[in-house]
N, C-alpha and C positions, 0 to 999 in steps of 0.2 A: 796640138792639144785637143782642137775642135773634132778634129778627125780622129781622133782617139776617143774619145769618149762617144762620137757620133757611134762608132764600129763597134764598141762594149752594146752602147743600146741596141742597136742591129742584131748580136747576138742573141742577146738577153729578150729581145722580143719573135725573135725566131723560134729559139728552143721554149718559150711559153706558148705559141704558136703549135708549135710541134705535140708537147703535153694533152694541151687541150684538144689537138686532132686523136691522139693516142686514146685519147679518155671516149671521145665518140664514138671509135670504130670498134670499140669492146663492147658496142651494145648493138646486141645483135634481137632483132623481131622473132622470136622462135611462136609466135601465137597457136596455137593448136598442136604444138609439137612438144610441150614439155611431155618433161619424165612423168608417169602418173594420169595424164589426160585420157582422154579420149580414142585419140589415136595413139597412145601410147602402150593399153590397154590389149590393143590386136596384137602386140608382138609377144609370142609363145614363146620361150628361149629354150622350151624343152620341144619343140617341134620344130625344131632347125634342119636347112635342107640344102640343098648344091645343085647350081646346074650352069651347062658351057650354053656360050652362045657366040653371037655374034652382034655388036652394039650397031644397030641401026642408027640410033639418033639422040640427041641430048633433048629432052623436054622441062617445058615448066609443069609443075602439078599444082593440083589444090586436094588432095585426099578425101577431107570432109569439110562442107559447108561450114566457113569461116575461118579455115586456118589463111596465114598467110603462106605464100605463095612458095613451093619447092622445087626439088629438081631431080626430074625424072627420069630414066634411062628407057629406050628400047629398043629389047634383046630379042634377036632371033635364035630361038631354043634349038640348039647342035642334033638333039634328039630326034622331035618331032616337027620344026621346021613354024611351029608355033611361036608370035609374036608375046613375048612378054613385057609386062608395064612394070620395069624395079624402081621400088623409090627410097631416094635417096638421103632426104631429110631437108631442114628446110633453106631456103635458097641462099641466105645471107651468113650461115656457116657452110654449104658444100660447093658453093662455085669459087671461092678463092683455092680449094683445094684442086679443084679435078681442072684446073686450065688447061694442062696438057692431055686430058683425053679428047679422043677422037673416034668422028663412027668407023667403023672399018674394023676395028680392031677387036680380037679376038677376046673375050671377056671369062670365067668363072664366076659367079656371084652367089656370093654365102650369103641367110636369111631365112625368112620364113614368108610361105605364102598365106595369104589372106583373101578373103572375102569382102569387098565392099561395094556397096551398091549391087548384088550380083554380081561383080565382076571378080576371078581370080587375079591379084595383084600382088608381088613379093617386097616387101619391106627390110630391105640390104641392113647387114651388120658388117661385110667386107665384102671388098669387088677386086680381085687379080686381071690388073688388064697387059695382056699382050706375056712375054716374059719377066719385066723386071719393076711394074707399077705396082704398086697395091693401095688399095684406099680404105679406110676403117672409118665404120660411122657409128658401130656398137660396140659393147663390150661382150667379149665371147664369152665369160661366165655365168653376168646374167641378163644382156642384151640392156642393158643401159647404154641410152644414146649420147655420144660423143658430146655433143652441143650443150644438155645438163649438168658435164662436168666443171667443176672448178678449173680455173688455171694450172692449176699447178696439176692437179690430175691429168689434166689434156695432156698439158706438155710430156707427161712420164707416159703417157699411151702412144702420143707420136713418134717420140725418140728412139722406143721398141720399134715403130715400123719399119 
């Protein structure tokens, strides 16, 4: 009987356990990256553009002075052989996503280039990597970022991918 009711509580303090980790990892640091800010402001959605590369390397970014911390790709442009800085959005929604990317592999990445600090920089709305990845951080209509949407919107954007 001890043992029975020990195992009930063991449940029962598991799965509250459980809830309460659920509840924390919904809250994700987007600082400088909402919809509407700052850096939100630079993406054109009528000025969208394409280009091949080749993914040199996974980086961290910081865009503008105070955001928290993202995550940045860089592509060696198939074109002109020119290093491109894509960024990807911010770090605590796109790295549980792209685990499986790696440098080497052949990329596509839809976006818009920008200006910051003098530098030309492209701000990803989708990235095709290799043949059969694809990764979505915008929305192709009117370039609203992944991260701003509600749950349940997310979900219906992922499940198209």
């Amino acid at each position: 009987m001890k043992k029975r009711i020990f195992q009930s509580l063991f449940i029962v303090f598991c799965l509250a356990l459980l809830s309460v980790h659920s509840a924390f990892a919904g809250e994700m640091n987007i600082k400088g990256w909402e919809k509407g800010g700052e850096y939100d402001s630079l993406y054109d959605n009528t000025d969208r553009d394409v280009f091949k590369g080749t993914l040199l390397k996974i980086k961290d970014i910081e865009p503008l002075d105070g955001m928290v911390e993202g995550v940045g790709l860089l592509v060696k442009d198939k074109e002109d052989g020119e290093e491109v800085l894509v960024h990807l959005g911010p770090k605590d929604f796109v790295e549980p996503r792209i685990k499986d990317l790696r440098s080497g592999v052949r990329v596509k990445v839809y976006g818009v280039l920008v200006e910051i600090d003098g530098e030309y920089e492209y701000m990803c709305a989708k990235l095709k990597a290799g043949e059969d990845r694809k990764y979505k951080f915008r929305l192709t209509k009117d370039g609203t970022p992944f991260w701003s949407l509600s749950p349940e919107e997310l979900k219906k954007e992922e499940s198209s991918n």
